[in-house]
Chimera marker file (.cmm) of the C-alpha trace (Angstrom):
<marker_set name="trace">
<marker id="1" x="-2.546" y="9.395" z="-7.952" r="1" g="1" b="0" radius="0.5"/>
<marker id="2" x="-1.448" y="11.540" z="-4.836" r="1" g="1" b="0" radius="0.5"/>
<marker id="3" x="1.522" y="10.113" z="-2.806" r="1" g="1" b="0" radius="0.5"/>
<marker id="4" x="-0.861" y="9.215" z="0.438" r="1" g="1" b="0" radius="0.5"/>
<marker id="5" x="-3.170" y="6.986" z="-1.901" r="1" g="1" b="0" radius="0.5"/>
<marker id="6" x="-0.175" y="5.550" z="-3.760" r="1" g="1" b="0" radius="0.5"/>
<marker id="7" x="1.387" y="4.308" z="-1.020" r="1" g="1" b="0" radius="0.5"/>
<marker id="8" x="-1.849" y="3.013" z="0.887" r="1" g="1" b="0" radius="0.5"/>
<marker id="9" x="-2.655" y="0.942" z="-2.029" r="1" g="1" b="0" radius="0.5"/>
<marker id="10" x="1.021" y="-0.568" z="-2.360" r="1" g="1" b="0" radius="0.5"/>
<marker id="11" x="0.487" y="-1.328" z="1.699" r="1" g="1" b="0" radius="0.5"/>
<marker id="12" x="-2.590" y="-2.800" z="1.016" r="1" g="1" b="0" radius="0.5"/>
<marker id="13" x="-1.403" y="-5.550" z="-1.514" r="1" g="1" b="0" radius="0.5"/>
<marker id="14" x="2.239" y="-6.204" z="0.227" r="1" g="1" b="0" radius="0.5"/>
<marker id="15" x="1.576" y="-4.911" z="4.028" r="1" g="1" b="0" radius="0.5"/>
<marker id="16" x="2.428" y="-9.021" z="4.884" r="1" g="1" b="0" radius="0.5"/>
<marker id="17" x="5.688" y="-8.959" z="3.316" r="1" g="1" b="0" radius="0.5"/>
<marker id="18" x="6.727" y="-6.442" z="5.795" r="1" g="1" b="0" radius="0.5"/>
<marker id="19" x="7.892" y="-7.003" z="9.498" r="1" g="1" b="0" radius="0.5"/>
<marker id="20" x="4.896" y="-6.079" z="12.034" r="1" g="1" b="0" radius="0.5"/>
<marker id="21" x="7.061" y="-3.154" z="13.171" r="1" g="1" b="0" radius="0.5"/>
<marker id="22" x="7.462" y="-1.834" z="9.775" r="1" g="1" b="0" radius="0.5"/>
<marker id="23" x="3.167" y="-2.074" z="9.290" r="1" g="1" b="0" radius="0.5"/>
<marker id="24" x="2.799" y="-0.521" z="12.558" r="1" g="1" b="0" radius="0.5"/>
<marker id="25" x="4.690" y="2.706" z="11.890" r="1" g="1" b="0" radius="0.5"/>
<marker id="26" x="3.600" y="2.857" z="8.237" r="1" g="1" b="0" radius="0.5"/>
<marker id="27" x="0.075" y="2.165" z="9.266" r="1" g="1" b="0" radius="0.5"/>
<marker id="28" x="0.651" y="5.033" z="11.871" r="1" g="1" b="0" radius="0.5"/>
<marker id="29" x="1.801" y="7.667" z="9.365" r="1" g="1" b="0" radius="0.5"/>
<marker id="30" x="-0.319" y="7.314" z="6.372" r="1" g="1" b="0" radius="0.5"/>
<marker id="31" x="-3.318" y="5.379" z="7.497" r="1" g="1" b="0" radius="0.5"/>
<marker id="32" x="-3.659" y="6.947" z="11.370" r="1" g="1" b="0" radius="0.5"/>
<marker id="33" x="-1.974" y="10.514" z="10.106" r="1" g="1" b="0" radius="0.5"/>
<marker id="34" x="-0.302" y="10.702" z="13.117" r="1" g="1" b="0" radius="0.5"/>
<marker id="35" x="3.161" y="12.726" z="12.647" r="1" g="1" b="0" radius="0.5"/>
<marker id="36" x="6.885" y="11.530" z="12.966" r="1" g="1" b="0" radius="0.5"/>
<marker id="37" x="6.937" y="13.347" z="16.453" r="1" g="1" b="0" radius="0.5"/>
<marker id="38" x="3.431" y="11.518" z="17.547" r="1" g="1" b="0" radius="0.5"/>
<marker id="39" x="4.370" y="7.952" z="16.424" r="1" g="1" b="0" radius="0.5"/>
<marker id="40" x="8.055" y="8.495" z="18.212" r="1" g="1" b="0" radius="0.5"/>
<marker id="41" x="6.323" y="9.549" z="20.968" r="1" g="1" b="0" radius="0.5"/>
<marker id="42" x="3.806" y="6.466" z="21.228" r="1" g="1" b="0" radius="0.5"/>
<marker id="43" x="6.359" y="4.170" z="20.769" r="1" g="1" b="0" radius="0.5"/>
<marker id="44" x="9.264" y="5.735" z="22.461" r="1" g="1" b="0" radius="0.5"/>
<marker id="45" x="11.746" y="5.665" z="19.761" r="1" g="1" b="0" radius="0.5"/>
<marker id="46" x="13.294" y="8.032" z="18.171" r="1" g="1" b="0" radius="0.5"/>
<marker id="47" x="11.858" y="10.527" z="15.067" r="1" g="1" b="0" radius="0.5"/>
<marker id="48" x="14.061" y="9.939" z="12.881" r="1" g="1" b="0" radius="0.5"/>
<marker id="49" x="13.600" y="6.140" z="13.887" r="1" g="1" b="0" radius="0.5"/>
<marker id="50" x="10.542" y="6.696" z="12.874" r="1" g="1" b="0" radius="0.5"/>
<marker id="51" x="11.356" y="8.914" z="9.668" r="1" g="1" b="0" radius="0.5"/>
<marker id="52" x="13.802" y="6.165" z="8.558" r="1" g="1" b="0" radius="0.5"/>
<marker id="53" x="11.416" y="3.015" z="9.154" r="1" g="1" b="0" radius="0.5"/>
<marker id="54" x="8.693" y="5.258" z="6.980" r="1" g="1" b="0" radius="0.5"/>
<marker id="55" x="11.131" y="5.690" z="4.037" r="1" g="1" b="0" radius="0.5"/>
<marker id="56" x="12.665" y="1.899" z="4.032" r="1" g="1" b="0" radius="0.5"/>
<marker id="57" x="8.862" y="0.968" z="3.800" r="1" g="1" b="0" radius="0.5"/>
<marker id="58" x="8.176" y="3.112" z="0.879" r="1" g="1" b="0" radius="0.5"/>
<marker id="59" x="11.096" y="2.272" z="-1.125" r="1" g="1" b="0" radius="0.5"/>
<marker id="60" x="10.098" y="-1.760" z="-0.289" r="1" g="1" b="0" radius="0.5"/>
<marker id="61" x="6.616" y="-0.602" z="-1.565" r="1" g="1" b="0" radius="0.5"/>
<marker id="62" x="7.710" y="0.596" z="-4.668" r="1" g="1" b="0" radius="0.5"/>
<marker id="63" x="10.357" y="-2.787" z="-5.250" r="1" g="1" b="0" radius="0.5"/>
<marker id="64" x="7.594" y="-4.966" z="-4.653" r="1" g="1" b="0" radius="0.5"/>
<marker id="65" x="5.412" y="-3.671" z="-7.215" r="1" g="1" b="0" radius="0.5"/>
<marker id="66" x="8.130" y="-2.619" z="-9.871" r="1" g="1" b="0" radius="0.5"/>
<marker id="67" x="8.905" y="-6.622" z="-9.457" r="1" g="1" b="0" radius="0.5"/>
<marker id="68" x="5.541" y="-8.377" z="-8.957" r="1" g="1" b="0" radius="0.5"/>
<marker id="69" x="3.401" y="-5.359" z="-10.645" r="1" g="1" b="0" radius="0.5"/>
<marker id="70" x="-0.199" y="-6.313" z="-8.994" r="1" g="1" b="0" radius="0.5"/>
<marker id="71" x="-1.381" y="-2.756" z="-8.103" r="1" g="1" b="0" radius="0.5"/>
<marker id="72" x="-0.705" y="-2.479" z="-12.251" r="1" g="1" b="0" radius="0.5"/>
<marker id="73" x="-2.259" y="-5.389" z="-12.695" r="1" g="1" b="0" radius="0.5"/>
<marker id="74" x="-5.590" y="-4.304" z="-11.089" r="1" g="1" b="0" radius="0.5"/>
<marker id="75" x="-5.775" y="-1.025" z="-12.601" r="1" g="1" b="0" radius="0.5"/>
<marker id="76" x="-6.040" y="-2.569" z="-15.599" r="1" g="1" b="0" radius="0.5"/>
<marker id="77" x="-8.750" y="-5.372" z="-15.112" r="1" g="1" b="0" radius="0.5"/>
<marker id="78" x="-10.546" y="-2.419" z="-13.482" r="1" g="1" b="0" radius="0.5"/>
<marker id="79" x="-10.282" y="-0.174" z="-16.894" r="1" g="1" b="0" radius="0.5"/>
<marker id="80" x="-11.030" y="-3.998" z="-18.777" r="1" g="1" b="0" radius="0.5"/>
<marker id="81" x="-14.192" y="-4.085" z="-16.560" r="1" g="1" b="0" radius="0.5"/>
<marker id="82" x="-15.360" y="-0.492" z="-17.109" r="1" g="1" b="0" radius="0.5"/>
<marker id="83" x="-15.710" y="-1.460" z="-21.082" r="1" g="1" b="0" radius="0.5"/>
<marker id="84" x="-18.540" y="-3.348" z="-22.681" r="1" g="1" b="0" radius="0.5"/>
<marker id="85" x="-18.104" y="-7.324" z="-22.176" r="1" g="1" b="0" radius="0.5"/>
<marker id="86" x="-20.132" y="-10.065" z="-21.771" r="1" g="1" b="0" radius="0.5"/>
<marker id="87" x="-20.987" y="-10.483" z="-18.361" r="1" g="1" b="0" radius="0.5"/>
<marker id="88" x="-20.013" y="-13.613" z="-17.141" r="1" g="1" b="0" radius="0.5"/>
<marker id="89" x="-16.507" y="-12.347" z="-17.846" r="1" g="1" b="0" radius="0.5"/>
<marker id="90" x="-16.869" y="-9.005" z="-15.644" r="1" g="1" b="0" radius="0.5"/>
<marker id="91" x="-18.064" y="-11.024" z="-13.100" r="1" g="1" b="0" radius="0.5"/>
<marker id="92" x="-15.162" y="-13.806" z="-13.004" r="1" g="1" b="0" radius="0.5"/>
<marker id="93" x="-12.865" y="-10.513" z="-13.241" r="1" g="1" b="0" radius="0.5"/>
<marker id="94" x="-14.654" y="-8.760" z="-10.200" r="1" g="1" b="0" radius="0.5"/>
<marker id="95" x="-14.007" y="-12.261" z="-8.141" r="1" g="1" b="0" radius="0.5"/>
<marker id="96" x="-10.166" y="-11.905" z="-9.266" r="1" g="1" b="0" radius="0.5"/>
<marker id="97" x="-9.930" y="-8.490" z="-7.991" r="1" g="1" b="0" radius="0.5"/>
<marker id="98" x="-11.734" y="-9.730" z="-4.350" r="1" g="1" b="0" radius="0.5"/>
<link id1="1" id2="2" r="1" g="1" b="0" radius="0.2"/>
<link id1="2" id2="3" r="1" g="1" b="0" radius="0.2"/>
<link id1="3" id2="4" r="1" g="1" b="0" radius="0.2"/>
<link id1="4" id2="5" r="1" g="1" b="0" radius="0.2"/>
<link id1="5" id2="6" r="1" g="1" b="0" radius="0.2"/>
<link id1="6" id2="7" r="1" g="1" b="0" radius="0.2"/>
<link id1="7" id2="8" r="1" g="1" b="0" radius="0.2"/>
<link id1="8" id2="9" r="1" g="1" b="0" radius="0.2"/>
<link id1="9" id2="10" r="1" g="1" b="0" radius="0.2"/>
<link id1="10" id2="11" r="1" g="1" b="0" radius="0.2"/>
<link id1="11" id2="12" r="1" g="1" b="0" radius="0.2"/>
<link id1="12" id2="13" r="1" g="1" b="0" radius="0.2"/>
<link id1="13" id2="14" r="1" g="1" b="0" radius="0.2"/>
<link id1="14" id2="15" r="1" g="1" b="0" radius="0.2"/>
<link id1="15" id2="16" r="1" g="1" b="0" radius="0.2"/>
<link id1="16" id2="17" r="1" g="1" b="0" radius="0.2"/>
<link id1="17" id2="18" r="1" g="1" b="0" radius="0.2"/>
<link id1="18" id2="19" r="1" g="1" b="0" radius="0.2"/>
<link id1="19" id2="20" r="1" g="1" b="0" radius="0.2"/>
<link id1="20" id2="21" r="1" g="1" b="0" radius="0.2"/>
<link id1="21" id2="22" r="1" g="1" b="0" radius="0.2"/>
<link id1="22" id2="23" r="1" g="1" b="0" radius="0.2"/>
<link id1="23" id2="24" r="1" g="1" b="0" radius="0.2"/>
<link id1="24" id2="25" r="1" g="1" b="0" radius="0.2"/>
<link id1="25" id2="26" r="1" g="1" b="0" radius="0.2"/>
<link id1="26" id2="27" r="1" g="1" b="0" radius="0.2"/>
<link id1="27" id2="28" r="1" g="1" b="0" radius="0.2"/>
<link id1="28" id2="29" r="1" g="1" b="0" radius="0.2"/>
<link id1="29" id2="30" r="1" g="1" b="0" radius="0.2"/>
<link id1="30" id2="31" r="1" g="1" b="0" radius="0.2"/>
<link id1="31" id2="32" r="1" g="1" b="0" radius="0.2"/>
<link id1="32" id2="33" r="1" g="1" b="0" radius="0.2"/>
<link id1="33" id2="34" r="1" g="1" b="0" radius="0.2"/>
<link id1="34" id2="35" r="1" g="1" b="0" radius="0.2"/>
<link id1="35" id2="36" r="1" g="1" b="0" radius="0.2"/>
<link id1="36" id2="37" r="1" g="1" b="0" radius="0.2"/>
<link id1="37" id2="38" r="1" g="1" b="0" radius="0.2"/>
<link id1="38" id2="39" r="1" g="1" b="0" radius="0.2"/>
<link id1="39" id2="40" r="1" g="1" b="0" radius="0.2"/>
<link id1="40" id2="41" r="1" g="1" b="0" radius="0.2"/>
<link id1="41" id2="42" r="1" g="1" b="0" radius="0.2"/>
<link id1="42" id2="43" r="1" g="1" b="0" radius="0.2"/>
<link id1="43" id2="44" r="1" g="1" b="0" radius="0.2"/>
<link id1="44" id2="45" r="1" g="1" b="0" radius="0.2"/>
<link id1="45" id2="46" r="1" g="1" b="0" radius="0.2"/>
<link id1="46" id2="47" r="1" g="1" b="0" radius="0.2"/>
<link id1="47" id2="48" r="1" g="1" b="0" radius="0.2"/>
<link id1="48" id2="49" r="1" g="1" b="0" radius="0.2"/>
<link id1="49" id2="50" r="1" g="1" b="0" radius="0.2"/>
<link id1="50" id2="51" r="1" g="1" b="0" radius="0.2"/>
<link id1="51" id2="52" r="1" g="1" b="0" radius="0.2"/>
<link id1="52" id2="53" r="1" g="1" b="0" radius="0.2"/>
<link id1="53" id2="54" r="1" g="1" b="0" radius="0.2"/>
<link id1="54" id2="55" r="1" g="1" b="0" radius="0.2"/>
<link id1="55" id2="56" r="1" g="1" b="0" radius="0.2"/>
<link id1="56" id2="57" r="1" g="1" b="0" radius="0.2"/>
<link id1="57" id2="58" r="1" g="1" b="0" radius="0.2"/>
<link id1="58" id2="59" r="1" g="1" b="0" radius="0.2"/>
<link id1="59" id2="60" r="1" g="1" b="0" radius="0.2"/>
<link id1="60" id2="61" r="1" g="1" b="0" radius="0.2"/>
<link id1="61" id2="62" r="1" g="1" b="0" radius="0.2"/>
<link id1="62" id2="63" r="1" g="1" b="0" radius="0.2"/>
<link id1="63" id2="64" r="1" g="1" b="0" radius="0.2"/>
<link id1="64" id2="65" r="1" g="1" b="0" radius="0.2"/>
<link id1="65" id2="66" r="1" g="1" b="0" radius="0.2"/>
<link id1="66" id2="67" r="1" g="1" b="0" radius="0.2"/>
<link id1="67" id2="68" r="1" g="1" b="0" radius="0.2"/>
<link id1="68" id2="69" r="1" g="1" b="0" radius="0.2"/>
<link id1="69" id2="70" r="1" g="1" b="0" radius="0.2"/>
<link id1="70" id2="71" r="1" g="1" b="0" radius="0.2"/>
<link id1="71" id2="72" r="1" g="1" b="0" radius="0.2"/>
<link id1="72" id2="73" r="1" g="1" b="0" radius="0.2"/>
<link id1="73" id2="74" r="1" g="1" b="0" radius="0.2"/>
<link id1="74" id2="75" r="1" g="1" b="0" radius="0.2"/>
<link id1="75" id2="76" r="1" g="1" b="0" radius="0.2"/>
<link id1="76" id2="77" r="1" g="1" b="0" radius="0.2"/>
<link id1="77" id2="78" r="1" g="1" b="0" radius="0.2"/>
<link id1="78" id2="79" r="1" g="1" b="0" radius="0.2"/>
<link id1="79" id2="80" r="1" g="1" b="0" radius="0.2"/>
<link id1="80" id2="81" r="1" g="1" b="0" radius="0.2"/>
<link id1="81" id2="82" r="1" g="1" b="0" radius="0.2"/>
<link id1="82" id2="83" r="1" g="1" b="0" radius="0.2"/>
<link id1="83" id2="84" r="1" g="1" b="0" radius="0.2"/>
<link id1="84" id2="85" r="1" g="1" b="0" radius="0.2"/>
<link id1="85" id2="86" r="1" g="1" b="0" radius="0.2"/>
<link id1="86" id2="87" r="1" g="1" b="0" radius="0.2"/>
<link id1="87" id2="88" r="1" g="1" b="0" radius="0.2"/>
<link id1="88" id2="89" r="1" g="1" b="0" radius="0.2"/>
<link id1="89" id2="90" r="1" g="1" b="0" radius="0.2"/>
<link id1="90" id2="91" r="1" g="1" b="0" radius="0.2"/>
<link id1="91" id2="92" r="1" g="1" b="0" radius="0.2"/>
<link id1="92" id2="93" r="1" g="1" b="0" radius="0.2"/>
<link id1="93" id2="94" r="1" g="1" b="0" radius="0.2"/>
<link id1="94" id2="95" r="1" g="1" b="0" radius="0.2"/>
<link id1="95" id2="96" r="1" g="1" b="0" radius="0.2"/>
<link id1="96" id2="97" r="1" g="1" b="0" radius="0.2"/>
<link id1="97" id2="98" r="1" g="1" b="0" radius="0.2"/>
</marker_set>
């Protein structure tokens, strides 16, 4: 998995654990693609403001699921779903993953 899609899934599972700032300038840089220079820009802070915020989100990213492990989690009910099962039990599966 590329770096861009890593880190947009982690944001997607724990974006509420993180301060609105924090989801703003993450959301910015990998969602938006806007560069360090843009985002400092828009917000009128500094770029490496900007570059540090980006990297404490990451490493939180990567804590929160090396602790709580959900993005793991889902990759595997989605390889349990691919195989052959009765389906009543894909479908309760499916409604965990919603």
């Amino acid at each position: 998995m590329n770096k861009v899609l890593y880190f947009n899934t982690l944001f997607t599972i724990y974006a509420e654990l993180l301060t609105k700032k924090e989801q703003n300038i993450f959301s910015l840089y990998y969602e938006e693609n806007l560069s360090l220079s843009e985002i400092a820009e828009n917000l009128k802070i500094s770029r490496s403001a900007v570059y540090n915020t980006v990297k404490i989100v990451e490493r939180k990213l990567e804590n929160y699921e090396q602790k709580l492990r959900v993005s793991a989690k889902n990759e595997l009910l989605k390889e349990v779903i691919e195989e052959p099962i009765k389906e009543k039990l894909k479908q309760e599966i499916q409604k965990i993953l919603e």
